[in-house]
C-alpha angles and dihedrals in degrees: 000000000000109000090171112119116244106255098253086054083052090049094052089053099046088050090045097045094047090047089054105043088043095047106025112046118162100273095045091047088051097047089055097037092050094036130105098277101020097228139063115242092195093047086052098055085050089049084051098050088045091059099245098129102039082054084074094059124064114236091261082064098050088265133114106213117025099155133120089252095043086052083049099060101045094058102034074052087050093040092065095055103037093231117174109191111135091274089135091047095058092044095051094042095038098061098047084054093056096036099059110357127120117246082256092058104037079064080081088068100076091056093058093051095044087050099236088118133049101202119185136195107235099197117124116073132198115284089016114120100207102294113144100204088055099108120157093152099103131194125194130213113243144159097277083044112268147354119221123197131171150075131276123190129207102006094175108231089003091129089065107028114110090201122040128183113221135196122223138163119238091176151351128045121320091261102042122110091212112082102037120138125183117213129190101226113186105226098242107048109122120285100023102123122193131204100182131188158163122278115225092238092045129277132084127265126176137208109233130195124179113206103186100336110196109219131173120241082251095070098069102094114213127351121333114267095000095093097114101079087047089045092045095048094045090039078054096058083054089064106048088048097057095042081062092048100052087052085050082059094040097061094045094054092040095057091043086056093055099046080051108061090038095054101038117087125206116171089006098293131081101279075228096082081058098106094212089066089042096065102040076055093055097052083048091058090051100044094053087047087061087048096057086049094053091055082054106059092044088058097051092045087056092105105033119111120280110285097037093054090047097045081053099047094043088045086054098049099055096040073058104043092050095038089043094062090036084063096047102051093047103039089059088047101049081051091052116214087334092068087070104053118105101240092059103094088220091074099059088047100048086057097051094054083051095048085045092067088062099047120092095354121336127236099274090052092050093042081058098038089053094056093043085054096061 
């Protein structure tokens, strides 16, 4: 089997590659993650004119990619350079957009690829674990259209997103599938209230409550009380972003590792011809290998049938979550204490893979998932 990317694909990565490490360079990453807002409207509209956005959407969509591999190679793009524009946001958003919108409503999608809106998915709430069917966020049908009352906690970007996707139940328990409804609420209706902060790996996220939000019937996507299938497709795309990401981070902690213990004497001699060392590398090399493969797989699994995407995406998650934190780990203590200061790049690496495994389902809930699956 042929795993080499098609040459436009490799194209898209060089031009990606070159954009990120020339202007995004770590002090300048770390000036825009850790800053006020936690993103860079003016990198993102760059990010918009280079492509890298419409890659994520296929042609029907107004894209040009849209494929497991094309979403690949944007993150894993975006992974080595820590970059923490609302990438995730417009993916999330934008597919359910194209998986259950009106014609009216897939209209929002250009401007997510053009960058002249941040879109997030507000989906966890406070005291949930990951799972997707846990809704206690209701709306209620009325004469303007709905009402829509409840708290969501960590929307990533959603300080600073204009167009956010909630999830609400219509019907049903507060853990059944059945009775979830997805609604596009623009950020500054009345009563959406927004407590917004900085992540501890860069990046903002915001705390969102809605009291009596007035919505128009229009802004219920797809049919009442059958959100689950679109959450749990376009949930599905996250993760195989961020699996892709984390392999993006991997490699570049990875490659500083190396350098390191080829560069760094101790006894007048690398402390990589210590065979100790050696070894601990080369289980490195090979972990992040599987890794690779698992982002593979999930690509390739992007379009099977239900069960068989799912049982992918969940395998990869957690090969990424458990890999993520190995590398990690070894990569700080092959550096030694440097490896924990804050103006060594691993670091802030090393606390993004971390802060991966937590994103969209950790490694426990997807060890669970995939069984459950089976």
């Amino acid at each position: 089997m042929n795993f080499e990317h098609t040459e436009d694909r490799r194209m898209l990565a060089d031009t990606l590659g070159r954009f990120v490490a020339g202007q995004c360079p770590m002090e300048t990453r770390n000036a825009i993650a850790y800053g006020s807002t936690g993103m860079s409207p003016a990198l993102w509209g760059q990010f918009a004119e280079l492509g890298a956005i419409g890659a994520l959407f296929p042609e029907a969509d107004g894209g040009f990619g849209g494929a497991g591999f094309d979403i690949a190679v944007v993150f894993e793009a975006l992974g080595r350079g820590l970059v923490v524009e609302p990438f995730l946001g417009a993916l999330l958003v934008g597919r359910a957009l194209a998986a259950a919108g009106t014609a009216a409503q897939k209209e929002r999608i250009a401007s997510l690829i053009d960058g002249s809106t941040v879109a997030a998915l507000a989906h966890d709430e406070p005291g949930s674990h990951y799972e997707l069917e846990r809704v206690a966020t209701q709306a209620v049908r009325n004469a303007q259209g709905w009402a829509l009352s409840g708290a969501k906690a960590v929307v990533l970007q959603g300080g600073e997103a204009q167009l956010l996707l909630v999830s609400a139940r219509t019907a049903g328990a507060v853990d059944s599938e059945d009775g979830i409804s997805l609604f596009l609420v623009p950020a500054d209706v009345p009563g959406v209230v927004r407590r917004g902060y900085g992540r501890i790996d860069g990046g903002g996220a915001a705390d969102i409550t809605f009291e009596q939000v007035q919505l128009g019937a229009d802004a219920l996507l797809g049919a009442e009380g059958q959100g689950f299938a679109t959450l749990e497709l376009a949930v599905g795309w996250g993760v195989m972003a961020l699996c892709a990401e984390a392999l993006g981070a991997m490699e570049v902690a990875k490659k500083d590792t190396l350098e390191y213990l080829q560069t760094r004497k101790q006894f007048g001699v690398p402390i990589g011809s210590f065979q100790a060392l050696q070894h601990r590398m080369a289980d490195l090399l090979l972990e992040v290998e599987q890794a690779r493969s698992a982002v593979i797989n999930a690509a390739a699994a992007m379009d099977a049938e239900r069960v068989a995407r799912e049982r992918a995406l969940s395998a990869a998650k957690f090969t990424i979550g458990r890999i993520g934190t190995l590398v990690s780990e070894e990569s700080i203590q092959m550096h030694g204490g440097i490896g924990m200061t804050w103006e060594l790049p691993l670091s802030h690496y090393a606390k993004r893979l971390v802060m991966i495994d937590h994103q969209l389902g950790d490694e426990d809930h997807h060890l669970a998932r995939y069984m459950a699956l089976g």
